[in-house]
C-alpha positions, -999 to +999 in steps of 0.1 A: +000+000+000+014+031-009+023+063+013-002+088-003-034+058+002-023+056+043-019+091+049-058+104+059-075+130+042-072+156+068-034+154+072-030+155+026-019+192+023-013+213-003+020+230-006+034+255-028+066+260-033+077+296-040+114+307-061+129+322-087+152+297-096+136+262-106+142+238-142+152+243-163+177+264-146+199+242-126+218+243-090+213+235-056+183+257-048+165+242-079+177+205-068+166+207-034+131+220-042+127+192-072+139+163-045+117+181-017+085+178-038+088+148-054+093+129-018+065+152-005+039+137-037+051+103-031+041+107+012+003+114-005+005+157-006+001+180-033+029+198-045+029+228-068+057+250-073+050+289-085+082+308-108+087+336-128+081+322-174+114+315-186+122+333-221+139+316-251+169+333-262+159+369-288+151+361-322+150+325-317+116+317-319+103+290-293+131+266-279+128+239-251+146+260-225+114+287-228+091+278-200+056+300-199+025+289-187+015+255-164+037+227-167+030+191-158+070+175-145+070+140-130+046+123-109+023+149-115+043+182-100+024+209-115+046+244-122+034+275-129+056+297-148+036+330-141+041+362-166+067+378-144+095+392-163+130+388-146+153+412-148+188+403-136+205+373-121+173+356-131+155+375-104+124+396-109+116+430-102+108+435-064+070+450-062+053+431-034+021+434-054+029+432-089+014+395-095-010+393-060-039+389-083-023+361-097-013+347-065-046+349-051-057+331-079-042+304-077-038+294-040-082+299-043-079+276-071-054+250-054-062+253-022-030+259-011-025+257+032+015+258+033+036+287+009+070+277+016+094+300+003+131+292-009+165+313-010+172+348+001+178+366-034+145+355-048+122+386-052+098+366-065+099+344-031+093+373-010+063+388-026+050+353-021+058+351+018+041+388+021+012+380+001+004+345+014-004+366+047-018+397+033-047+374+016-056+363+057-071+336+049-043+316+070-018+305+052+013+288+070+041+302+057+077+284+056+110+300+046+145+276+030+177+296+035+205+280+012+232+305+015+254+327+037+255+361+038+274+390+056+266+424+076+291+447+062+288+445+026+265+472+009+246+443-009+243+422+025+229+450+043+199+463+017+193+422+019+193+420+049+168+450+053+145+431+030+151+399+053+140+414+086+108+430+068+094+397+050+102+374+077+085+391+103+052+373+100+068+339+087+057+305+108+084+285+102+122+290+087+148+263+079+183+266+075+204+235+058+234+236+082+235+252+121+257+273+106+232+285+080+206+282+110+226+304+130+230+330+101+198+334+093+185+341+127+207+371+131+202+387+096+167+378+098+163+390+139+142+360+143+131+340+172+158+311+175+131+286+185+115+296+148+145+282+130+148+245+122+182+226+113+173+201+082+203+194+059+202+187+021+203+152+009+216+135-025+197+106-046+226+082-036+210+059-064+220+081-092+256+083-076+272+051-077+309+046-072+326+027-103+332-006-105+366-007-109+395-026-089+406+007-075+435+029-079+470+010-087+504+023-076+512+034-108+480+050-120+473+086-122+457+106-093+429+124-108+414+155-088+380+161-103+365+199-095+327+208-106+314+237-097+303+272-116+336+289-123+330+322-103+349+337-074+325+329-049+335+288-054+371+302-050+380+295-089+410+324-085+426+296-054+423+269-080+438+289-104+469+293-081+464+258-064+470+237-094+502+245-103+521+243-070+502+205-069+513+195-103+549+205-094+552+185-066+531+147-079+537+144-112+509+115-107+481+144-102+459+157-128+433+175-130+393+173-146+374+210-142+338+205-149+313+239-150+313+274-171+317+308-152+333+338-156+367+326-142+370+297-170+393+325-187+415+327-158+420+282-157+424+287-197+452+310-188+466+290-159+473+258-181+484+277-212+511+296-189+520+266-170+516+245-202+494+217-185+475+208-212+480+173-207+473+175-172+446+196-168+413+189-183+386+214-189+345+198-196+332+231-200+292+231-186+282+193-174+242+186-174+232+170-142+227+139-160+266+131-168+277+146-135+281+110-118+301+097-150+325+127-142+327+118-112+337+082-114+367+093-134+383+111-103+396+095-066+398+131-051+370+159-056+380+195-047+362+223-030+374+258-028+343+274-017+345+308-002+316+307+017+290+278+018+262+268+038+262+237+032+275+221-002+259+193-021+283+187-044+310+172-019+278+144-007+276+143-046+312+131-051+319+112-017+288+090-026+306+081-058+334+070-035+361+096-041+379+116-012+368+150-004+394+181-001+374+211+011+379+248+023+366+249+058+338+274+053+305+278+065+285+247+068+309+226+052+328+213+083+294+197+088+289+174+063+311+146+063+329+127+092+367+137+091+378+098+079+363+108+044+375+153+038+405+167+042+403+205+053+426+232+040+442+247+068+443+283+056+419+299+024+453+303+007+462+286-028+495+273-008+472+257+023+447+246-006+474+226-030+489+211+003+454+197+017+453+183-021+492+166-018+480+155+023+451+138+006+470+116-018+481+088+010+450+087+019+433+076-013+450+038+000+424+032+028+397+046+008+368+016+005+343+035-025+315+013-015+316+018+019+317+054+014+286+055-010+264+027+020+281+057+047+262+087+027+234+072+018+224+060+056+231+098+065+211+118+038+187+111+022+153+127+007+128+107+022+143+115+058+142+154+043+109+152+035+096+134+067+112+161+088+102+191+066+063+173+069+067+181+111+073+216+103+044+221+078+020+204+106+032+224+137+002+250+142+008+283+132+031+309+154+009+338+166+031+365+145+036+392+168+034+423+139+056+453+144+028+473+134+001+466+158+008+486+179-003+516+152-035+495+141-046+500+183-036+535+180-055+541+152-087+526+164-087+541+198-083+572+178-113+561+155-131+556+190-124+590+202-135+607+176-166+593+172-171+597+209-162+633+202-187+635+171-211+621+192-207+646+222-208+673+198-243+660+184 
């Protein structure tokens, strides 16, 4: 008997999730809310997701990346893609009522109980928190955080701004790390009590380690990096990293999957260094080939600058390989220290010698034990069962900042008419 028949009619919710960023873009944000729905459909509850249409590239006519529109994806996840035009960093424009009619709409239409919002730079997620309670009709709202962010930073602090005003009539918020946890409840100012701890997860049956005899003493070391090539996943330490490891093993070489704006600088690196035959670049890899990547490397290497919680290193270490990692953010985390080696500083020197300390230990690495280890700690059906709690808690009484100038107002209203009265 399956989930959705046990589960009784009164418990079967309806939940819609609420992002900028979902397929066919791809990354964490848009992985965790697929996983998150499909496991939530297959426990019996209705799942819709609401984002901004996609466009096809000018003059193109229609492609299959344009997404406009309701969209039917598996096991019946239904996706709007409403008429909201983003405008950079595939965000929309920030209006807090531009699509509320829309909105309405459909959560009247679905019968929506539970708006859970995902990621911090979503504009489009925002409106939705805010407008889930403007419609009072008692909506639970429930905010993802996926990312860190600072307090000094001009663009930290007008986020953070925004944070504090559309999270001050949430229910529920979840960060994917304590660190992340942690984070949110001081950029936020919310109540640490309102703040759950539920980590990402990975499919570990689409991430199987080879089945090869394992690495011989005479074969080459292959450090595997995938990633989007932009400063923020610390491409300019890889850049600096790579050769100061190639110098020193000659067995080391190295497989770069992902586009950015720093694939320039690695094109630069290995024609300066000339390490063409040692350093491999893939250039974007679709989700679908990233395990066959994988299975080509023994070490995968993460130079993050800041991270909450990284599901690329559960990615690799269920496909058996040894994880190198900055020790940022959430990161520290997410493995047990048998299976990542930490860089000691967020230098390219400290980086290129966790790489080199990581090398002996590729000899008491045991793939398949490393793929059975991640899968018993994360998984998406462990995600979804504790995400399910939150959704069912009752909602907080939100305590608004501006109540206190809705009871002025009415005593006011009072006295006056008590005053027209008199004066009658």
């Amino acid at each position: 008997m399956s989930r959705a028949s046990m589960l009784p009619i009164e418990r079967r919710l309806c939940i819609a999730m609420c992002c900028d960023f979902f397929f066919p873009r791809l990354g964490g944000v848009e992985m965790h809310m697929w996983s998150l729905s499909q496991c939530l459909l297959r426990r019996g509850h209705k799942v819709i997701v609401l984002t901004h249409a996609v466009p096809g590239p000018k003059g193109s006519g229609r492609t299959p990346s344009e997404r406009s529109g309701v969209r039917y994806m598996t096991h019946g996840l239904k996706v709007y893609y409403l008429p909201v035009t983003p405008i950079v960093d595939n965000v929309t424009y920030l209006t807090f009522v531009g699509h509320l009619a829309l909105f309405r709409a459909i959560c009247i239409r679905e019968k929506v109980q539970i708006v859970h919002g995902h990621q911090a730079t979503s504009t489009f997620m925002h409106e939705c928190l805010l407008q889930a309670k403007a419609l009072g009709c008692g909506l639970k709202t429930v905010y993802t955080d996926h990312s860190l962010f600072g307090f000094a930073d001009a663009a930290s602090v007008h986020l953070n701004k925004v944070m504090k005003f559309s999270m001050s009539t949430v229910d529920a918020a979840i960060g994917v790390s304590h660190t992340c946890r942690e984070n949110l409840v001081l950029r936020a100012s919310l109540r640490p009590d309102k703040v759950a701890t539920i980590p990402n997860a990975v499919d570990a049956t689409k991430f199987t380690p080879p089945t090869d005899s394992g690495l011989k003493p005479d074969d080459p070391i292959t450090v595997v990096i995938i990633s989007r090539l932009v400063y923020r996943k610390g491409i300019d330490l890889v850049a600096r990293a790579i050769p100061l490891v190639c110098a020193q093993n000659p067995r080391v070489r190295f497989l770069i999957g992902g586009d950015g704006a720093k694939r320039l600088l690695l094109e630069e690196m290995r024609e300066k260094y000339r390490l063409h035959d040692r350093v491999t670049l893939y250039g974007a890899v679709p989700h679908a080939r990233v395990r066959d990547v994988l299975c080509q490397g023994h070490i995968f290497l993460n130079s993050s600058l800041t991270e909450s919680f990284c599901i690329a290193i559960l990615e690799a270490a269920a496909c058996g390989l040894f994880v190198v990692s900055t020790r940022v953010g959430g990161v520290p985390e997410v493995l047990p220290p048998d299976m990542v080696q930490f860089a000691a500083e967020i230098t390219p020197e400290a980086l290129a010698q966790a790489v080199l300390a990581a090398v002996p230990r590729l000899a008491g690495v045991d793939r398949q034990e490393f793929h059975d280890r991640v899968a018993k700690m994360y998984n998406w059906d462990a995600v979804a069962e504790r995400t399910e709690k939150i959704y069912e808690e009752p909602a907080a009484d939100i305590e608004c900042a501006l109540d206190w100038h809705s009871t002025s107002r009415s005593q006011h209203m009072k006295e006056a008419e008590g005053k027209s009265g008199h004066d009658d």
